[in-house]
N, C-alpha and C positions, 0 to 999 in steps of 0.2 A: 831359518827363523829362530830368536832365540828365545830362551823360555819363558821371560815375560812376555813375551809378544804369542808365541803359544798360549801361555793359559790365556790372554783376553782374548783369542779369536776362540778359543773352547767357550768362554762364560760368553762371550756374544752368541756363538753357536746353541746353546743351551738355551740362550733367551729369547729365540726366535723358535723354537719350539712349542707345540699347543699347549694350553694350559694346562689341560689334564696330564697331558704325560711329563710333566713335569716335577708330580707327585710322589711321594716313596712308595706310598702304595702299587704304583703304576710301575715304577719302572728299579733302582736299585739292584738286589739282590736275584729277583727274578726278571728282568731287563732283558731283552731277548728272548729269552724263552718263551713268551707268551709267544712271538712270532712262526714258533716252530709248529706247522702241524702234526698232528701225531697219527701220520699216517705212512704206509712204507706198503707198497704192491708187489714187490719182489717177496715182502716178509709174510706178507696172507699167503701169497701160491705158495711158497717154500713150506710154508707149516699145515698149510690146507692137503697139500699135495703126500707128507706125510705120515696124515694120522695120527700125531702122538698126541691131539687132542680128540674124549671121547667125541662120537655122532652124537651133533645136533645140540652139542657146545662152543662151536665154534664161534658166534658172534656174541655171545657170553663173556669167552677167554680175550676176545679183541675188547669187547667194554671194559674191561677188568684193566689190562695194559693201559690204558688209555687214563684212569685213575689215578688220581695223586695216593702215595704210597700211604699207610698208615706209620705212623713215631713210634718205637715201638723199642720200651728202657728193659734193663737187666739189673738186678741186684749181684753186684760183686763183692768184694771184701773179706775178712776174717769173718767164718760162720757165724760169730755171737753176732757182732755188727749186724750181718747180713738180716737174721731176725729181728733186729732191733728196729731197721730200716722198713722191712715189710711190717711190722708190728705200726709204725707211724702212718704208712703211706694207708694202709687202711685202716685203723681204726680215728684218723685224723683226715686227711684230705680227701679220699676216695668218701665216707661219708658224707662231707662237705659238699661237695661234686654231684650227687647222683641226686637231692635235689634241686639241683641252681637251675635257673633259668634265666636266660638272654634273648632279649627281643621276639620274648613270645616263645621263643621254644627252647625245650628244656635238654640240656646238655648229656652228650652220653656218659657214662663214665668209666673212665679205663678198666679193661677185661683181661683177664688173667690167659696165658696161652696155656691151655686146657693140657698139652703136649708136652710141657716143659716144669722139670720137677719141681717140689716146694712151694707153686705159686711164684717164685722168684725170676718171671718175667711178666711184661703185659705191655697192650696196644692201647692206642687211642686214636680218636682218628679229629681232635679238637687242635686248630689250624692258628697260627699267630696272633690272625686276627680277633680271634674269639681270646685269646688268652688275654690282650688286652685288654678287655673290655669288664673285668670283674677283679677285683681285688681280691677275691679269695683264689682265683685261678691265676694271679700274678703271684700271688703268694707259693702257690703249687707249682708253677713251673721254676721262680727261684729255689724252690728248695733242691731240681730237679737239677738244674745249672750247677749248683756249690757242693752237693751231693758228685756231679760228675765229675768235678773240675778234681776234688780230692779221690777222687778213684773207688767212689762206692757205686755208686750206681753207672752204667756205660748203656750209651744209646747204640744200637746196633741192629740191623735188619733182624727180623724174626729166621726167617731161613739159613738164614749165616750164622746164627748156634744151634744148628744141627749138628754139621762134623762133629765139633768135638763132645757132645754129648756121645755119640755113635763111638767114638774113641774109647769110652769104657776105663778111664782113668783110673788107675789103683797107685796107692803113694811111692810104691817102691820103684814106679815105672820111668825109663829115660825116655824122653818124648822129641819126637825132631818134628818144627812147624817149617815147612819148607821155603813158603812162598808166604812170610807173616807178614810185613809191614801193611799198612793202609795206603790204598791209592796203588797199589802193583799191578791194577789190570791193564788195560789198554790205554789210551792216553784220552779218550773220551769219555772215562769215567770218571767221578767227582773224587778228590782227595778223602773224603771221608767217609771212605769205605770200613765194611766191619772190621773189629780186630778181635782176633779170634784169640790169640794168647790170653787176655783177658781170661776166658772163661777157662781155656788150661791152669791156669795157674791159682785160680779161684777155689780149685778144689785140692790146691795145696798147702794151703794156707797153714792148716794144721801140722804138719809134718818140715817146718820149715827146713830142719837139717837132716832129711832124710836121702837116701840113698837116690828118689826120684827130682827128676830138673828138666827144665825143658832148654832147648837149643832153637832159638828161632829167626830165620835165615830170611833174607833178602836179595834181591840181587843189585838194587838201589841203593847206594851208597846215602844218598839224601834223604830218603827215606826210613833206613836204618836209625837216623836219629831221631825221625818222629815214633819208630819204634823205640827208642830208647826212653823216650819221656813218656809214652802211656804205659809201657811198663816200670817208670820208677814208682808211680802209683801203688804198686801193688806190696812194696819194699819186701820185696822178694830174695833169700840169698841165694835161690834155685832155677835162674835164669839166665841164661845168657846170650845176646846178642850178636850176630856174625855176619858179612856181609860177603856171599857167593853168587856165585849163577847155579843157583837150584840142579840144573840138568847135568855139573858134573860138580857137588858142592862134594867135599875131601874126603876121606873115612880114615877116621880117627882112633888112634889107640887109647889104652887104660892101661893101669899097669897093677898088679895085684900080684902080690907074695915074690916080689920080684921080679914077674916075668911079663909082659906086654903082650896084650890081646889088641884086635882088633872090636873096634865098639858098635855094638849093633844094637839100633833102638827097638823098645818095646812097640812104643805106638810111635804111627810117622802120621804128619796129615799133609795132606797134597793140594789146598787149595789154588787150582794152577789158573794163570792169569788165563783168559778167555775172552770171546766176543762182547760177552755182556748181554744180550738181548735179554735176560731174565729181569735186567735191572733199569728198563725202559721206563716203570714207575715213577722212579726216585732218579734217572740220568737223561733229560729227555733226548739230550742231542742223539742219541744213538737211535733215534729216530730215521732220522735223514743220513745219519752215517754208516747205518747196519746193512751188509751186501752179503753173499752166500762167501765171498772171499775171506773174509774174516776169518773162520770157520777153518778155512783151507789152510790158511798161513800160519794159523796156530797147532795144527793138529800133531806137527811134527816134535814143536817144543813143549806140546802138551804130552805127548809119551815118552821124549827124552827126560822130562821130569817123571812121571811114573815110575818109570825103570828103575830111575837113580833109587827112589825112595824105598821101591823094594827090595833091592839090594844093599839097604843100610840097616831092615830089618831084620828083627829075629826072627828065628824059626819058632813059630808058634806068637807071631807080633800081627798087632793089626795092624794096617794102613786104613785112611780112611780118602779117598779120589771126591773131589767134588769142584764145581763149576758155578755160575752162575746162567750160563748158558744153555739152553733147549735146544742146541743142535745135534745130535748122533753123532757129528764128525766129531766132536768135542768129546761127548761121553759115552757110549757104547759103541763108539768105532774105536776109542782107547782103550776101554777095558776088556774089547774081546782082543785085542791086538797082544794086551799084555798078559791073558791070561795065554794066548796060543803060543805066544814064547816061553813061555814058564813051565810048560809042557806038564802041567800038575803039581806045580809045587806052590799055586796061588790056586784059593779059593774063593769063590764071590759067594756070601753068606748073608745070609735073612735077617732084617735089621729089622721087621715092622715089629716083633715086641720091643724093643727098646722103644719106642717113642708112640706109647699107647694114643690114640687120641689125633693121631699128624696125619692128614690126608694127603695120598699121592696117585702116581698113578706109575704101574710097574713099570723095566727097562721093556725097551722094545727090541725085535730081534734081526725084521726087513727094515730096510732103509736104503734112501739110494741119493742121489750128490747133484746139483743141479748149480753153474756154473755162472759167472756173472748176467752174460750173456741170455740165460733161459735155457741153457744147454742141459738136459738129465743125461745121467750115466746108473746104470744098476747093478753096474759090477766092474772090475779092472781090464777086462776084456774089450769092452767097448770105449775104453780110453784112447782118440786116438795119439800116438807117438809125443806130438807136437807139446801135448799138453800135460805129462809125463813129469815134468819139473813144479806142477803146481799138484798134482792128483797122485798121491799115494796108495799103492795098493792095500796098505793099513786101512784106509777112511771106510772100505766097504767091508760089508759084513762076510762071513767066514763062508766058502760053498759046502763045505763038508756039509751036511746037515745034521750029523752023529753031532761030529766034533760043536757045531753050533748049539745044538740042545742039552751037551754035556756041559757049557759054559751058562747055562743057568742066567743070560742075562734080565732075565725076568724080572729079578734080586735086584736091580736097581732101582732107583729113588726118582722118579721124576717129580715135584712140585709146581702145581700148576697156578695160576695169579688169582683166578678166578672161585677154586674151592675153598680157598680161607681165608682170602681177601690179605695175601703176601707177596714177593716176588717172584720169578720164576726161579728153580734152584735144581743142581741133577747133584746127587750123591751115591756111593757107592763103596761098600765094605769090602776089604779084599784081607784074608787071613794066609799068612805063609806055612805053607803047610812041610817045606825043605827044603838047602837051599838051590840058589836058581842053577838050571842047568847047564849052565856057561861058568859058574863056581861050584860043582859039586862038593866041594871040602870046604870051608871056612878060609878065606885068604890069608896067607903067612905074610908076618910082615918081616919085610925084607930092607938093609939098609940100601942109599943111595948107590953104594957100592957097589951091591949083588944087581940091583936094578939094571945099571950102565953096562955089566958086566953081560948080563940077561939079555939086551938090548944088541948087545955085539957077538952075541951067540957062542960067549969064548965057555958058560957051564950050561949045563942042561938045565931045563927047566923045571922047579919042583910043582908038582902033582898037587892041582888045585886051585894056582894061582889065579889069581880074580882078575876082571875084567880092569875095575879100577886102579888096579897096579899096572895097568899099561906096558905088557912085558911079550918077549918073544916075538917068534916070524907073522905077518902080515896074516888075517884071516882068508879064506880062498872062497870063502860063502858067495853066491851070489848077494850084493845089498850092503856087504858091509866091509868094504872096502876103509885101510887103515884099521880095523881091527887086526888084536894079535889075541893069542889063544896057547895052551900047552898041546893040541893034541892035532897031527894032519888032516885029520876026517874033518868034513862039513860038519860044522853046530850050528847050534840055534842059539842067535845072537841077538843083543838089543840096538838100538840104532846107536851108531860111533858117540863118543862123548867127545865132548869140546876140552880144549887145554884150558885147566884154571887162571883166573887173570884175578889180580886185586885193583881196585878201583878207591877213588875219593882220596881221604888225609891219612896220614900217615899215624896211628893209634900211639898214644902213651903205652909203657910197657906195666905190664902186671908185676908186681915184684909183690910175692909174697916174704912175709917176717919170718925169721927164726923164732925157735926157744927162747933165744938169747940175745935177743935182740935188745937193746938199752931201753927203747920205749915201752916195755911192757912191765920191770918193776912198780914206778912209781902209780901207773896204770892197776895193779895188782895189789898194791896198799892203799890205795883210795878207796876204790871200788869194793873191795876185797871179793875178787873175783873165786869162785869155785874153782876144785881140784880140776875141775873137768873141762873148765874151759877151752875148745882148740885153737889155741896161739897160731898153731899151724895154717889154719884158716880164713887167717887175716892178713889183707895185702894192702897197698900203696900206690901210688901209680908215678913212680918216681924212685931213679936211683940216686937221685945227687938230694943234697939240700935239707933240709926241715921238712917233715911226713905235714903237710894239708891234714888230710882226713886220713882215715882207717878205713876199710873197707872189710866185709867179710863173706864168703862164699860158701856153701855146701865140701862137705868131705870129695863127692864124685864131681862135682865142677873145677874141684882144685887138683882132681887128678886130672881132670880135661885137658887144662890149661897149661898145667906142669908137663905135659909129653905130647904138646902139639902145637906149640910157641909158632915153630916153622910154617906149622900146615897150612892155619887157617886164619883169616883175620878177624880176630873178634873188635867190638864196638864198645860192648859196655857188657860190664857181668856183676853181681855182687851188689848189695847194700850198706850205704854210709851207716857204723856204729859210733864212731868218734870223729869230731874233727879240734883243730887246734883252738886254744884258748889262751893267748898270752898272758890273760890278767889271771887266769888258775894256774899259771903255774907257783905263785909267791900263798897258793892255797895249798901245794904239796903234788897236783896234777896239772900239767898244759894242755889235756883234753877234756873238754865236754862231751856228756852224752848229744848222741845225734837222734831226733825223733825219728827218724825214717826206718833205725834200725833198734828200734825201742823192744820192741815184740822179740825181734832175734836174741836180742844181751840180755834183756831182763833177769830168762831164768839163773844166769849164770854171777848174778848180783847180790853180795848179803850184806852189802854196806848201801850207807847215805839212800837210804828210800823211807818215804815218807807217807804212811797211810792218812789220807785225807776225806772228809766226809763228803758227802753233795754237795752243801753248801759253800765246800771250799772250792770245790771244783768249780763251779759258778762264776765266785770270786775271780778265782786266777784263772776265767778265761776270760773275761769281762774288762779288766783293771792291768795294765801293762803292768804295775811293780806294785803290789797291793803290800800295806806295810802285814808286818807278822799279829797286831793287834786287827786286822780285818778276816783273818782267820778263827775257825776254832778253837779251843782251849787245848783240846789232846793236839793238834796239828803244831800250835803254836809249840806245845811243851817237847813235841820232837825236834820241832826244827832249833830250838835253842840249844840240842845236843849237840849238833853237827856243825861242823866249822862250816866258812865259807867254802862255795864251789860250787860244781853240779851235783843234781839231786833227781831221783826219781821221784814222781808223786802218784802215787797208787790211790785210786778208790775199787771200794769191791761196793758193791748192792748187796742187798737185801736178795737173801735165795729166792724171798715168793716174789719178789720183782720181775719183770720183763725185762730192765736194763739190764749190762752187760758192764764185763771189767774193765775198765780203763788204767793206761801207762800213760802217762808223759813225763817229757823232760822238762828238767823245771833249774833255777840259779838259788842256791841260796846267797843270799846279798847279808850287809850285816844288819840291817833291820826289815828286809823284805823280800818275798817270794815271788822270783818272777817264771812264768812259762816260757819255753821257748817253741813255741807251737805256731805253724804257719797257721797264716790266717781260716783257711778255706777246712783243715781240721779244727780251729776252732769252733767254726761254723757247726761242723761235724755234732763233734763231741759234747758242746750243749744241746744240740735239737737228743742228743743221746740222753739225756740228763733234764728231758723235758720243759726245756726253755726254745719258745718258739722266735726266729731269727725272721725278720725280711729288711730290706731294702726301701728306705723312704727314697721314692725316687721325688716325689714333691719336694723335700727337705732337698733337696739334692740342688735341685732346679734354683728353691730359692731360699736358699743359704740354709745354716745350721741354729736350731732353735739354740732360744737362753739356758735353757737344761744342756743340750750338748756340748754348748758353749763351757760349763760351769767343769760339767763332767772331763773335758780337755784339759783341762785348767787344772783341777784335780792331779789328772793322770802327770801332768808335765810337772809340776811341782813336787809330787811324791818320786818322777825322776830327779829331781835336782837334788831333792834331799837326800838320796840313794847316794851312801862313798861308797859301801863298799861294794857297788852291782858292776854289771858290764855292758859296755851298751856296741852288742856288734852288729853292722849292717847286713849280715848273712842273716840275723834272725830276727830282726826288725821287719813289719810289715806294714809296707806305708804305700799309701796311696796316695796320688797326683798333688793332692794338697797340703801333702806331709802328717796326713793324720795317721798316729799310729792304729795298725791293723785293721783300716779300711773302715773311720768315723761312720760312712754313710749306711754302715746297717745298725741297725736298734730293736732292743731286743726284749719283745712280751712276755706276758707271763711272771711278771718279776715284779718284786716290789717298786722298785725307780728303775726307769728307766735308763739304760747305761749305754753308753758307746764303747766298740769295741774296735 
């Protein structure tokens, strides 16, 4: 059939449909789902039969599952922002809110999680439909939308910023997110799962070129790059993107004072993909797709990752293990598994003061495995043979009873749906206390030579060699067959790790700049960059050709990259400071500043910056190319020192103010100042600057008033009269109708209303 004749037997099919479900209300986005019931009889006896919910909660905990999840945002960003943002949301819409009322009843208004520092999270439990239905709460959830989109605020389950809070972040720390991307669980979970980097990185804000960075790993090559765009949000030079199999992702050297260590992180976070039944709220299909099997099949590459991640740790580093799942195979049949290989050199530690206020319910210690079928098992013993290849002696809990109550699983985290009206969530802190006993020395790194050489037994083996260096004769353990080891005696081993594989496109290379590299003079006469600049620091992604952009990284991520080109494949690392500019170069530079990395260059800037008041700030984010006369008097009298080209434009506030500092990039033109600010931070940075932004969706529908009309008209002709500006498509923000920077929001608060 071919595809016209397709779509009209679809639009016939459609048309013979009852009225009602033909509706968007009815069907669309939620389409299907209605049909699912949310019911599952293997998942009551599986959870009834266990306990780990208290007596005489049980049909509580099912009503709760059963509940559409609560929305539930996060303030991220640079701290000042971050206050700035909570300073709006409440002293501006949250009062709005709390008392509206709709069709008789009066709306709740979003609640702060009592649990999580600063106030800088909260829930609400106010549904599409209701946000429709009032213009101040259309209003509130656009700000919520253009707030997101530029990477201040992130929606994200309340339980899924637990981990990394429990991480215990300090700036100096190297951080590895094992399993980051969004959407990495099962295939029956929604793509828009939490991302936890986000809030790593949130609390790095400050320290941009500090010694700590995080390394956040995938094993989803496609995913990797939706990791990559919710971290460019953050324009961070302290992150970097790589795309492995978690369960044997590489271990990496540094190199310092000449001599080459191996790189063991401070803090690791282990958010390993899992069944999901915790997230039955917000996923419903795992309704009808959740079986005791799930549980089973992951349990194995649930401790393959463990293991790895402890072993890339430091001695004296936290890990932090967490799930989204309520099964024991998943969480305390892993962390007793991994504390009894560790033979004491991993500790499971008491997290309930770190998150005063969080209700849980402690690890549990019995537990026992109950099989597609209705089959229970309550220890490995009674496994028969047959079914050996599904049922891991791991899964059950430990018989020693010493050794059991010396593993303290008490310490873990369970989150139940029902006490705070969240997700289901299992978390667990594990502290190294030395390292593991399968690497008692720290692993030497050895070239590919001594490896091969190792591998054919022609030299002895040096004393200490790690697991991860994959070296010497086959281990003789029972279980862990294809391991190799330095010593004949039985050890205690982790389960075999898989051979590294890369997957997806094939990466642009990093090329970082010399000293001396040509591009950095005339770069250093504009600008007039400080002694201290690190030239060193800035890279490329290209050896041929005209340099694009500039890029710049952390001191320790450029030692990352510089001594493990081979090992690993990174994705994206680093933030844009400059890109190219052909009409600046006849101004004495061919690059422009770049906003993304505005915050990173600033300090290092003593030329071409321009202190601007409020009301210029206003101006030039309102007004595409505002002439120099729509300016200030001191704004105007600086910028008539400065030749053409890029420019920083600085506002500071008023100390007793609540607002906060602003940088952007800006073009001096020969009679006009323009911004080069994406749209969704312009949005930003006036709601910062106390100008209230929404969306005429009315005006939208039915065309654009004689004021926006006039306003247009304005803006286009003050481009035409503009010789000496530049008009490049990278930094132009235009929407479907060609209006620069998105005509359809207009903006209160302001004397005339303007389009931006």
């Amino acid at each position: 059939m071919g595809k016209r004749n397709r779509n009209r037997q679809n639009q016939q099919n459609r048309d013979q449909r009852p009225e009602g479900s033909r509706s968007r209300d009815n069907a669309g986005w939620g389409a299907g789902y209605s049909e699912i019931i949310k019911e599952n009889k293997l998942f009551e006896q599986y959870y009834r039969e266990l306990n780990i919910v208290p007596e005489g909660e049980f049909e509580e905990f099912m009503e709760a599952m059963r509940e559409p999840l609560p929305a539930t945002i996060r303030i991220t960003g640079y701290k000042s922002h971050a206050k700035e943002i909570l300073h709006t949301l409440k002293e501006k819409y949250f009062k709005e809110i709390q008392d509206l009322e709709i069709d008789g009843q009066k709306i709740e208004a979003p609640q702060a999680l009592r649990w999580y520092p600063d106030d800088l999270a909260w829930h609400t439990n106010m549904s599409r439909k209701i946000l429709r239905k009032s213009p101040l709460l259309e209003k509130f959830h656009q700000f919520l939308v253009s707030e997101t989109e530029s990477g201040n605020i992130s929606r994200q389950e309340a339980v899924s910023m637990i981990p990394p809070l429990l991480l215990k972040i300090e700036p100096h720390h190297k951080i590895l997110d094992m399993c980051a991307a969004p959407g990495r669980k099962t295939k029956s979970l929604s793509p828009s799962l939490h991302f936890i980097p986000f809030l790593l990185l949130s609390h790095m804000h400050s320290f941009l070129l500090s010694h700590g960075f995080v390394i956040a790993n995938d094993v989803d090559n496609k995913r990797c790059y939706l990791l990559v765009h919710q971290a460019k949000r953050l324009n961070s030079p302290c992150i970097m993107v790589v795309n492995h199999d978690a369960s044997c992702i590489p271990r990496l050297q540094l190199e310092h004072d000449g001599k080459k260590e191996v790189l063991f992180y401070d803090r690791v976070l282990c958010d390993v993909p899992c069944s999901g039944d915790g997230t039955m709220r917000k996923n419903i299909d795992v309704w009808k797709k959740w079986t005791t099997s799930n549980g089973l099949q992951l349990h194995g590459l649930q401790l393959r990752i463990a293991v790895r991640g402890v072993e890339q740790l430091a001695v004296g580093g936290r890990m932090v293990y967490s799930t989204c799942s309520l099964n024991p195979v998943e969480d305390e049949a892993v962390i007793a598994s991994l504390l009894e290989k560790s033979e004491g050199a991993l500790e499971l530690v008491e997290a309930v003061a770190d998150l005063p206020g969080l209700k849980f319910m402690p690890g549990i210690t019995s537990w026992k495995l109950m099989t597609r079928d209705g089959q229970w098992y309550s220890n490995w013993s009674e496994v028969p043979e047959a079914r050996h290849t599904q049922i891991r002696p791991t899964m059950f809990p430990p018989t020693d009873d010493e050794k059991l109550q010396s593993m303290k699983l008490e310490r873990c985290m369970r989150i139940l749906p029902h006490h705070q009206n969240t997700g289901g969530f299992f978390v667990a802190v594990l502290v190294k206390k030395a390292p593991m006993p399968w690497n008692r020395r720290y692993p030497k790194v050895m070239s590919s030579r001594e490896v091969a050489e190792l591998r054919e037994g022609h030299v002895p083996a040096p004393s200490g060699a790690g697991v991860g260096l994959g070296v010497l004769a086959s281990c003789p353990c029972p279980g862990h067959r294809g391991l190799t080891h330095t010593s004949p005696s039985p050890c205690s081993r982790p389960p075999p790790s898989k051979k590294m594989k890369l997957f997806g496109f094939k990466e642009d290379p990093f090329v970082f700049l010399t000293e001396e590299d040509p591009v950095f003079p005339p770069i250093q006469a504009f600008y007039d960059l400080s002694p201290g600049f690190p030239k060193l620091n800035v890279l490329t992604r290209t050896h041929e050709g005209k340099k694009r952009h500039l890029y710049m990284v952390s001191k320790e991520l450029r030692n990352v990259l510089l001594n493990n080109s081979e090992r690993m494949k990174v994705i994206n690392t680093g933030v844009k400071v400059w890109s190219r500019n052909n009409d600046g170069e006849q101004f004495g530079c061919a690059f422009r500043l770049a906003q993304e990395g505005i915050y990173t260059l600033y300090p290092y800037i003593r030329a071409r910056v321009i202190t601007v008041s409020l009301e210029d700030v206003k101006v030039l984010l309102t007004e595409e190319n505002p002439f120099l006369s729509r300016l200030g008097e001191d704004t105007h009298a600086q910028a008539k020192k400065l030749e053409m080209g890029s420019i920083v434009l600085k506002y500071r506030p008023d100390p007793n103010s609540p607002q906060c500092p602003i940088e952007l990039c800006g073009w001096r033109g020969k009679t006009s100042i323009r911004a080069f600010v994406p749209r969704n931070e312009r949005l930003h940075y006036l709601r910062m600057v106390g100008v209230e932004v929404f969306q005429d969706k009315q005006g939208k529908k039915a065309g654009r008033t004689t004021e926006a009309q006039e306003g247009s008209t304005e803006l286009g002709e003050a481009r035409g009269r503009e010789e000496g500006g530049t008009q490049e498509p990278e930094s132009t923000d235009t929407d479907q109708n060609g209006s620069a920077n998105g005509c359809d929001w207009i903006l209160l608060s302001y004397a005339k209303p303007l389009l931006i």
